[in-house]
N, C-alpha and C positions, 0 to 999 in steps of 0.2 A: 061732027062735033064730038069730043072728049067728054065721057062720060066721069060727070063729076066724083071725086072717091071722097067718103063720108068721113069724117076724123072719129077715131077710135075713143072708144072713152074708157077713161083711167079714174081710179077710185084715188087714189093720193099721187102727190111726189114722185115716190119710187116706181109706182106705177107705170107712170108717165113716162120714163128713162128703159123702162122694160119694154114697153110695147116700142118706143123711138129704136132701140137695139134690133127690134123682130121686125119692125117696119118699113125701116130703111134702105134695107140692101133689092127689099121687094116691091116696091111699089110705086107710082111716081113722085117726084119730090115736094107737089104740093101739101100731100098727107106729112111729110116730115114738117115742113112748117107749119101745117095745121096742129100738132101733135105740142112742137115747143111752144108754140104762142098759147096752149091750153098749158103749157109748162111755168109760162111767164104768170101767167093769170094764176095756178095754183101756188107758185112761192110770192106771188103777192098778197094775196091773203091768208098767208099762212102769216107773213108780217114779223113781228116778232120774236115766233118761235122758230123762224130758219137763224136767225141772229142769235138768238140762245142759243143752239147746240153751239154754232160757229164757237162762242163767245168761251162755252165751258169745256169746248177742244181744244181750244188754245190756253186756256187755264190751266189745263193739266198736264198741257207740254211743257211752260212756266214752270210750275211745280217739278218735272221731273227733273227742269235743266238746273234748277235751284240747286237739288240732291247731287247733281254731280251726272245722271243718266242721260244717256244719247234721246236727243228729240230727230225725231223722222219726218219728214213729209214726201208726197208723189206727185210728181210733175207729166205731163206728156210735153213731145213735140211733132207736134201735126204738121207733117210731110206730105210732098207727093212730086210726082215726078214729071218734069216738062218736055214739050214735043223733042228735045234734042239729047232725053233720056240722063238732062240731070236732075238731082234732088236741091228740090223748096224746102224750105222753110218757115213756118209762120210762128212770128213770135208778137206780142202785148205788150203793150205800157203798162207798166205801174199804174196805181191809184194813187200813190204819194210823189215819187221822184220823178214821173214820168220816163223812165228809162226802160229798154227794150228787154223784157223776161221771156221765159214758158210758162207758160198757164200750170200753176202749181196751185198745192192747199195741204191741210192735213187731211191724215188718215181719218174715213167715217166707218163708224162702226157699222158690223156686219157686211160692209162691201171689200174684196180683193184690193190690194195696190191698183191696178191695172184698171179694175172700173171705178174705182175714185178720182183716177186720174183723168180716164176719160167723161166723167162727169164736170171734172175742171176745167178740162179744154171743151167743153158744150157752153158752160156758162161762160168763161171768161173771153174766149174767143169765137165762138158760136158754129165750132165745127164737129162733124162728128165721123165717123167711118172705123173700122177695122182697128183693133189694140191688139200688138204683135203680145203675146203672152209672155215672154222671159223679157227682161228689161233689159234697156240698153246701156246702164250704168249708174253712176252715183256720181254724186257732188258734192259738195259741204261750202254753207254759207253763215255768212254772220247777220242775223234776223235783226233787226231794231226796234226794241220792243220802249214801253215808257219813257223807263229810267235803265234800260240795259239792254245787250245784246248780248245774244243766244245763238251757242253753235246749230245748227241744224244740219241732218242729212239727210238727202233727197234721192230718193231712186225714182229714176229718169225712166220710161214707155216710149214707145212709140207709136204714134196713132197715123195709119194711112188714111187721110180724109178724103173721104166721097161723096161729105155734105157740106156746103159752105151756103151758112144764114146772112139771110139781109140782115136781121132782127136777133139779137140775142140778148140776155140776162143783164149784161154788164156793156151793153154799146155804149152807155152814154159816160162811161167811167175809161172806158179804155180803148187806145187805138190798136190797128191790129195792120201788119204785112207779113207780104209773101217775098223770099228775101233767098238768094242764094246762098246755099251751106256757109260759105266762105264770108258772104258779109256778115250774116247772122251769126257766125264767132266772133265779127271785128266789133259788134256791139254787145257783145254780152261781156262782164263784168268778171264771172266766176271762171279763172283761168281752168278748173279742170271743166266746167261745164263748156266753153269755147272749144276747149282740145276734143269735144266727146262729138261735140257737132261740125267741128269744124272736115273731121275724118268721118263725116256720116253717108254709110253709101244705104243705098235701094235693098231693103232685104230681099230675101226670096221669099215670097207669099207661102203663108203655111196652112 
């Protein structure tokens, strides 16, 4: 019999996302979902203070796009490669249009593009594995905010995923597939963001 592995314990949040990054690649994968479901439990009751920051990042992007300055955000898209050595796809619905995205969000403070993004693609789609370090490109969309819409641009990661959750942050808000390069252009929306994926090959592991 399988000797049971203990879930790590995390003092906050970001804790929790640190020890998931050190844990994963080493140990068996019931500790990774041991790890997020303590992940679930601690932004549940953190309540509505993960909704503030949200709330007052977005407020500040607001403001800059008001001034005329470029609003940023980082997206991943979590890839990986099937027995016949082509590249997947997984892309989310929306929370509003239900139409097929990448797990995107704004920039948090103190974390890199690259781990923000893969904190996105953790909650919104509930996978996690390897973020190639130089990004894979940029995008520009038009955001729909209240009473207006805001240029935004997005630099795009790529995450090779090596964890796929039954349970994640956002299951009950969003659906999620695995989609070949080629279909997952034909539904996405943002013509250079299709063009970016739709020529997306296998990197070389770095």
């Amino acid at each position: 019999m399988a000797r049971a592995v203990p879930c790590p314990v995390a003092a906050d949040r970001n804790d929790i996302f640190r020890l998931f990054a050190v844990y994963i690649p080493a140990v068996p994968i019931r500790v990774g979902r041991c790890l997020y479901l303590q992940a679930i439990r601690t932004a549940s009751a953190a309540g509505s203070n993960g909704s503030t920051i949200a709330a007052v990042t977005k407020k500040k992007a607001i403001r800059k796009a008001q001034k005329g300055k470029r609003v940023r955000q980082v997206a991943a898209i979590p890839f990986r490669v099937n027995e016949s050595g082509d590249v997947e796809v997984m892309l989310v619905t929306s929370r509003q249009t239900r139409r097929f995205i990448l797990p995107k969000g704004w920039p948090m403070k103190g974390k890199s593009g690259r781990k923000a993004a893969a904190i996105e693609a953790l909650e919104e789609a509930g996978v996690a594995g390897t973020m190639l370090r130089q990004p894979a490109g940029t995008y520009s969309y038009w955001k729909r905010l209240q009473s207006s819409f805001v240029r935004v641009d997005v630099t795009v990661y790529l995450l090779a995923v090596n964890e796929e959750l039954a349970n994640w942050q956002e299951k009950k808000r969003r659906r999620r597939a695995w989609l070949s390069a080629g279909d997952a252009a034909l539904l996405i929306d943002e013509p250079e963001l299709s063009s970016l994926v739709m020529s997306l090959k296998a990197p070389i592991a770095e």
